[in-house]
N, C-alpha and C positions, 0 to 999 in steps of 0.2 A: 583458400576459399575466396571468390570473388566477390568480397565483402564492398555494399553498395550499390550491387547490380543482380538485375533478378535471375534469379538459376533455371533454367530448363532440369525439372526433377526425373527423377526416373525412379520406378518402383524395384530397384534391387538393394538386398545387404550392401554388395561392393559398392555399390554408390552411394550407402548411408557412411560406409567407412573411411570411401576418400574423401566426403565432407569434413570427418571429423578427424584427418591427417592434414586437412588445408586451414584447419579452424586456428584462425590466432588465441585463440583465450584455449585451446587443448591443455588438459593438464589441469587446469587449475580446480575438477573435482576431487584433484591429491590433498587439496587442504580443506577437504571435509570429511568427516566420517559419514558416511553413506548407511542406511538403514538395512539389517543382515538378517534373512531369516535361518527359520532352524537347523536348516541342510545346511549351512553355512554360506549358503548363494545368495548374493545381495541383490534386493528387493528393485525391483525397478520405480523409481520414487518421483510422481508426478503432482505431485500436494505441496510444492513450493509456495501457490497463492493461499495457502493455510496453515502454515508452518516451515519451513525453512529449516536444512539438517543442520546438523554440529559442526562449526568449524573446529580444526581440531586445534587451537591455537585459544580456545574457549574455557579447557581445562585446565590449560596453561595460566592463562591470565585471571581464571577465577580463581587458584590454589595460590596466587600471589598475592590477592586480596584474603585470602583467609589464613594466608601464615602471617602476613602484616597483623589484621584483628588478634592471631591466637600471641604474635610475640608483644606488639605492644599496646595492645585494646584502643582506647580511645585516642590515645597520641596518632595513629595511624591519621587523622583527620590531616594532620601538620608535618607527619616525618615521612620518611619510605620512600620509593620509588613514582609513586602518583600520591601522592596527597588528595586522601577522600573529599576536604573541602573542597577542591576545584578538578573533580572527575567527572564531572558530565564536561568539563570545557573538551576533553580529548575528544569528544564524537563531536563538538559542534560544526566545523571547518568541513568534515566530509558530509556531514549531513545537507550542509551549506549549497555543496558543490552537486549533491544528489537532485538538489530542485533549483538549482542556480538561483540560488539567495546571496544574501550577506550574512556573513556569521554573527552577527549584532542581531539576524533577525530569526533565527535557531533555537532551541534548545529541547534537549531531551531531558523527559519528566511523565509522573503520571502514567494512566494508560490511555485508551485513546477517547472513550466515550465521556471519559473524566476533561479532558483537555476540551473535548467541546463543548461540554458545560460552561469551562472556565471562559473561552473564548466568548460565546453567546451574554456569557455575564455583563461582557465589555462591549461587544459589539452589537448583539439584537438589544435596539434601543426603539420599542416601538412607541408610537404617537398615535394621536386618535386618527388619523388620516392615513399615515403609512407604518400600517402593524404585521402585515403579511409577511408569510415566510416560504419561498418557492423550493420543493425540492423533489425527488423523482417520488414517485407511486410504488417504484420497486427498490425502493434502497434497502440498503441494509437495516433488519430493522430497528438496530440498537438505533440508529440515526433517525427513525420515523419516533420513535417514544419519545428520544431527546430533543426533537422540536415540539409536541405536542406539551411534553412536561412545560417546556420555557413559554410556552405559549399561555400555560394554566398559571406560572408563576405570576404570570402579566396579570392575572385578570380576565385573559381574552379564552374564548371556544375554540379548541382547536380545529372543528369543521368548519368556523369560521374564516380562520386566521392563519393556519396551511395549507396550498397550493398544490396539489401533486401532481405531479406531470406522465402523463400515462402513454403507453406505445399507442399506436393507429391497429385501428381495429385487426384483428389477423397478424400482427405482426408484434415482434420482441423485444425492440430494442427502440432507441430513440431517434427523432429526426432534429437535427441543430436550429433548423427553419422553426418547428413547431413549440419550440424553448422561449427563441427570441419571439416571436410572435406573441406569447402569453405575458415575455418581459414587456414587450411594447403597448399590449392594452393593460395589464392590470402594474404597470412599472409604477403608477405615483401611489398605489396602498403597499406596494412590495418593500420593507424593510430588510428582509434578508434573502439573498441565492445561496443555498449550501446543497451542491450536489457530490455524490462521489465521482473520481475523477477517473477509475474505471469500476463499472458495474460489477457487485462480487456473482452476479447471477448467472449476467452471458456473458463478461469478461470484453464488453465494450469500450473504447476510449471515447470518453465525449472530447469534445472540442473547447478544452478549457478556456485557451486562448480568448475564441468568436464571443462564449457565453459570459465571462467573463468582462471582456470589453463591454457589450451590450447592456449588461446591468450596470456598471461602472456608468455608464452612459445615463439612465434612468434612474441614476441617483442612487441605487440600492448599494448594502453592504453584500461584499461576496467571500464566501469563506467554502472549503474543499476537502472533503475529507478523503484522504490521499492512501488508506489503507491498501488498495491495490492496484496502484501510481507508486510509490515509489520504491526504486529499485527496481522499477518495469519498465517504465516509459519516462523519456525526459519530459522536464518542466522548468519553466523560467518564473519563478512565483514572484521576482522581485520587479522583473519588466515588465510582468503581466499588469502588475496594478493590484494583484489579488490583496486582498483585505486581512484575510486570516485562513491556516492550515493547519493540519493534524492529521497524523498518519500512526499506525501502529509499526513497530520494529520487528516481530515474528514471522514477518512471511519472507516476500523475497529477500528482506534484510537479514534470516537468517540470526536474529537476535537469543532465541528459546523464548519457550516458552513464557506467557504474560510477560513481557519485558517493556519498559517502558517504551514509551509514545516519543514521538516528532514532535514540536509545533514552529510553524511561521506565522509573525506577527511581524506584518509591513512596517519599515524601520520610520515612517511618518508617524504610527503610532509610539515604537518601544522608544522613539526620542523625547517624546512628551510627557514630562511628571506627571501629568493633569489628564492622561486618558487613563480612566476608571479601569482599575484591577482589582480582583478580590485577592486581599493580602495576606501575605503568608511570608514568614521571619524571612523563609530562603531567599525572595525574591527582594530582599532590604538591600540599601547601598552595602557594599561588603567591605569600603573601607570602617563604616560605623557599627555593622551587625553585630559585633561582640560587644557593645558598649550596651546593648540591651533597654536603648531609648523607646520613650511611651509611642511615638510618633512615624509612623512608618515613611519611610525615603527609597522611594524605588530602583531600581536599579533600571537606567537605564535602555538595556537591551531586551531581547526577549525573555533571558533569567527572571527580569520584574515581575511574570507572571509562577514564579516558581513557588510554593508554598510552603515545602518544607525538606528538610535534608533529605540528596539523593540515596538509591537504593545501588550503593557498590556494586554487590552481590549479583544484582543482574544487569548493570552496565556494561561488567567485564567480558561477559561472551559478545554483547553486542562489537565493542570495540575492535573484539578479534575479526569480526566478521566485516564490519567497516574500513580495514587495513585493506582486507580484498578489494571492494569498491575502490579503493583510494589505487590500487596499484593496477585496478583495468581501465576504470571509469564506465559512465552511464553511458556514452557513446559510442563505445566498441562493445556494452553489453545488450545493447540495443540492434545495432547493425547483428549482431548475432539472433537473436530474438528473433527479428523476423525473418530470417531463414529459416530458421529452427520450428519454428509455428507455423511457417509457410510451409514445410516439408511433411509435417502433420497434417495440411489441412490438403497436403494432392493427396499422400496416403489413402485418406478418406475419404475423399470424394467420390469414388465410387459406389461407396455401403451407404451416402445419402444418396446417388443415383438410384439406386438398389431398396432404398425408402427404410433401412437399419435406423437414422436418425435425420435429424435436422440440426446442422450445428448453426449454432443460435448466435456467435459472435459473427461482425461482420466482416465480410471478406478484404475490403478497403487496407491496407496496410496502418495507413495513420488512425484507423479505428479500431485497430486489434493491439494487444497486448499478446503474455505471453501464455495467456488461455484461451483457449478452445474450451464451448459449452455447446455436449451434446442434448438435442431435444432429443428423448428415444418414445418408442412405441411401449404402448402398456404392457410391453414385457421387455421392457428394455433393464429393468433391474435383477436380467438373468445374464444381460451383455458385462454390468460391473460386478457380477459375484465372481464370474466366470474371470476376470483380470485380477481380482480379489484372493482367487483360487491359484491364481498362476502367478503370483508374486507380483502383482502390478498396486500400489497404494496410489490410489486415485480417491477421487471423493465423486460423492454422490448427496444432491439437491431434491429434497422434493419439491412433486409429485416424482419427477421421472427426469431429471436430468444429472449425466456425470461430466464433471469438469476434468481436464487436460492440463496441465499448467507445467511446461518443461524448460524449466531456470537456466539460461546461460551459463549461469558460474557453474555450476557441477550436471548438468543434462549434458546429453548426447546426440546427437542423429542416430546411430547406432539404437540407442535405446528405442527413439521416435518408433522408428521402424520396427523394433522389437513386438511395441506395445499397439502399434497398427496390426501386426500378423495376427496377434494372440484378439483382435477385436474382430478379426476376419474370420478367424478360428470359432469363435461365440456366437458369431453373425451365423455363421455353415452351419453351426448346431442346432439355431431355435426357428429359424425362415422358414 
């Protein structure tokens, strides 16, 4: 595949198939278990932006962690092959390399809505002048509670005191101009930027980088929640300046289900004793922690914010699935991505000629991920029964949109193209 350079598509099988005989990452959906229906024919599986399959290396490494518990129960913290005390250290270095951080500024813990709690603790620091908290109108809305909550903890109204930044009339997604724009008049009340880093609705990439500088610039704290960023699209959290991060590990990281959280906390902070953390034993210096002192001594790195012993039991599939990362990287899983979702979105483009839907992510390359969100017609939730019905697991949004999402590591072109027919198929039935 002539990865880096753009493909003239064509609408046949054979030409889905010699994509994915040229593809450098071919293969590697051998180290996942893949989701089988009851005929025994395996599902065609486009829900990686909501969960992420089995690696099969998951079973492996979780039944290691649980013969260690069943043979020597609590000793397992200090003996065996990983020692429980220092098992989130095994995910940090690739977690690291997944947002091009520093490992000192990492660590996996918690879930994700929890992590931004803990972040906000430290970093929304509002003042009677700059209390404002700027973040999308359509986020996700665990993310719209969790600012309005921090905002009521202060004291402050949250129609007062968060920002929501809404699409232009008629349209779906965001403009980067009308972000910093709102940075730049209301930047001396704005205390915090926390936007997601791509929208879970249209599967948009904002422009971390621009928005990021621009508040940096106006004085504000910036922090990102990265649930559907990483493992999708590359990131430099450390060059950017960015303040603080949090992502969940179940989607394209392929972690299972509820598995813990990401966080990056910029290493200006995790080197400072003296920046405010809510404490918790875990996050104690670790040469002292057993001595079970009144006084809490933070550690350092981003562990400082750790609160209490990790969760083994669902570290271990993550790790399996993080080996993967480590052994493709973000950059050849990305060069993939946008063929792969480029090759979905020529498929389609005629059933939105055709007025089938309106796919809602933008076309831009650097503004797309590896979803596709269709807008459909008030009978568009006969187009995803109808995928539903023919083994395609996809999701669906209300009112009326179904998301696409087809993961590098174990999708296909082959599939792509499968799961286009069977929509054209839908489309002939109800038009």
């Amino acid at each position: 595949m002539p990865m880096g350079k753009t493909l003239v598509f064509e609408d046949t099988l054979a030409f889905a198939r010699s994509l994915d005989e040229r593809d450098p990452l071919k293969g590697l959906s051998a180290h996942f278990k893949m989701p089988v229906q009851e005929n025994g024919a395996p599902y065609l599986y486009f829900c990686g932006n909501s969960l992420g399959v089995q690696p099969k290396k998951a079973a492996e490494y979780l039944q290691e962690e649980l013969d260690t518990w069943a043979q020597v129960a609590v000793e397992g913290h200090f003996v065996g092959k990983h020692p429980w005390v220092n098992y989130h250290e095994l995910l940090s270095e690739t977690l690291a390399r997944l947002v091009c951080a520093k490992t000192t500024e990492v660590v996996a813990m918690n879930s994700l809505t929890v992590n931004l709690h803990l972040l906000m603790a430290s970093f929304y620091k509002p003042t009677h002048t700059r209390y404002k908290i700027l973040v999308e109108a359509d986020a996700f809305p665990s993310d719209l509670y969790a600012v309005a909550s921090q905002a009521k903890w202060h004291g402050l109204d949250p129609a007062l005191a968060v920002i929501k930044v809404s699409a232009r009339a008629g349209e779906h997604t965001l403009h980067t101009e009308d972000i910093l724009e709102i940075i730049e008049e209301h930047g001396d009340s704005i205390a915090l930027v926390m936007f997601g880093g791509v929208n879970y609705y249209t599967g948009q990439v904002l422009d971390m980088k621009t928005i990021t500088h621009a508040a940096k610039e106006a004085g504000c704290v910036v922090g990102w929640d990265l649930a559907h960023a990483v493992g999708n699209v590359p990131m430099y959290l450390h060059e950017w300046g960015v303040d603080f991060a949090a992502w969940c590990c179940y989607k394209y990281l392929n972690g299972g289900p509820g598995t813990v959280s990401g966080c990056f906390i910029h290493e200006k902070y995790v080197s400072n004793p003296d920046t405010f953390r809510l404490a918790g034993w875990w996050g104690h210096n670790k040469s002292t922690r057993f001595e079970m002192g009144p006084d809490f001594d933070p550690i350092l790195t981003a562990e400082g914010w750790q609160l209490s012993n990790q969760p083994i039991l669902a570290l271990a599939p993550l790790r399996a699935s993080l080996e993967l990362f480590d052994e493709v990287g973000i950059f050849s899983i990305r060069e993939k991505s946008i063929q792969l979702t480029g090759f979905l979105r020529h498929l389609l483009s005629d059933m939105e000629i055709e007025g089938a839907f309106q796919i809602l992510t933008p076309a831009e390359t650097q503004a797309q991920g590896c979803q596709l969100s269709l807008l459909t017609r008030a009978d568009g939730k006969n187009l995803f029964t109808y995928l539903e019905n023919h083994g395609v697991i996809c999701d669906w949004r209300e009112p009326n949109v179904i998301r696409l999402a087809p993961a590098p590591l174990y999708n296909t072109f082959e599939e792509v193209w499968q799961v286009a027919q069977l929509l054209r198929e839908a489309w002939g039935k109800i038009r």
